[in-house]
N, C-alpha and C positions, 0 to 999 in steps of 0.2 A: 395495514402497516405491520411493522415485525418489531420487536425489541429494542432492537439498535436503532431506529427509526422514531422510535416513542421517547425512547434518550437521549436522543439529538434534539426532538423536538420542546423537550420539555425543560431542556437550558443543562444537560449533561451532568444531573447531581450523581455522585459518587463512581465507582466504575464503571466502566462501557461494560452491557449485558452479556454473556458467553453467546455464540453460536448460535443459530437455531440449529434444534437436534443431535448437537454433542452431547452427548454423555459421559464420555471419556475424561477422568480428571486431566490429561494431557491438555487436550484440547480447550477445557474452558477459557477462551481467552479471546479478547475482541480483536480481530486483526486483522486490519483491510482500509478501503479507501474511500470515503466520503465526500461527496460533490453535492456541493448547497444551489440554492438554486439561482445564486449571484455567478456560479462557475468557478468559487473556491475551491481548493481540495484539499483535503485533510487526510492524516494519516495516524488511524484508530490504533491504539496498543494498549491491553486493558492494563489498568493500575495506572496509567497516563493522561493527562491530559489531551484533547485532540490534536495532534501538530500540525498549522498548516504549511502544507510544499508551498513553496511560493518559490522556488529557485526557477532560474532560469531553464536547468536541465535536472529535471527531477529524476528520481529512482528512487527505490525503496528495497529492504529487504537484502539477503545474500548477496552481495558482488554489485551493491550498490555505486560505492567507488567507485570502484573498475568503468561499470557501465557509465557512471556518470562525463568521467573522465573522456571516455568514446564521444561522449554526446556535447562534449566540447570541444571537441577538435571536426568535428562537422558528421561523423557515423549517425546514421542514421537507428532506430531503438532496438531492433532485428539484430544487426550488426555490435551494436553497444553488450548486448547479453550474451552472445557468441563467445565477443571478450574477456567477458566477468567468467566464464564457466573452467577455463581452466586455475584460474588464481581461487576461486573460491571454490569447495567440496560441495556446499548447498545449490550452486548453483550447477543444475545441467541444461541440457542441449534441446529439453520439450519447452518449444517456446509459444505459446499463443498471444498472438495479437488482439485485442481491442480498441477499438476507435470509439471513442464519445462525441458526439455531436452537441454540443451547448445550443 
């Protein structure tokens, strides 16, 4: 198990744990996504509570809007972030995909 894993597991007292292997004071910060094993997903930001997505068309992060917006009018998630990248500076054009299988 890692950090963030022993945090979650043990009912989320105080801040989400930094990184494994940052050491950069930039970087300390918990931030990323969480899938319990009901198929919730949660969306980790340290000093936070864990938020769960529960939208219909989720996104997170730079040019979430944007993307979200794409993802209701029928775009597919490829195409939703293509979108976001000109309106937002954070967001550019390296896009990888991942699929989770529940």
């Amino acid at each position: 198990t890692n950090k963030i894993q022993e945090w979650w597991e043990e009912g989320r007292e105080g801040d989400c744990p930094v990184k494994e292997g940052k050491d950069d004071e930039e970087e300390e910060s918990c931030q990323g996504l969480l899938i319990d094993y009901e198929g919730s997903v949660f969306m980790l930001l340290r000093g936070v509570s864990p938020i769960e997505i529960d939208d219909e068309y989720g996104a997170i992060g730079s040019g979430a809007e944007y993307a979200r917006s794409k993802l209701a009018l029928g775009a597919d998630v490829e195409d939703a972030i293509k979108h976001a990248s000109p309106f937002e500076i954070y967001t550019d054009g390296n896009i990888k995909l991942m699929e989770i299988v529940l």
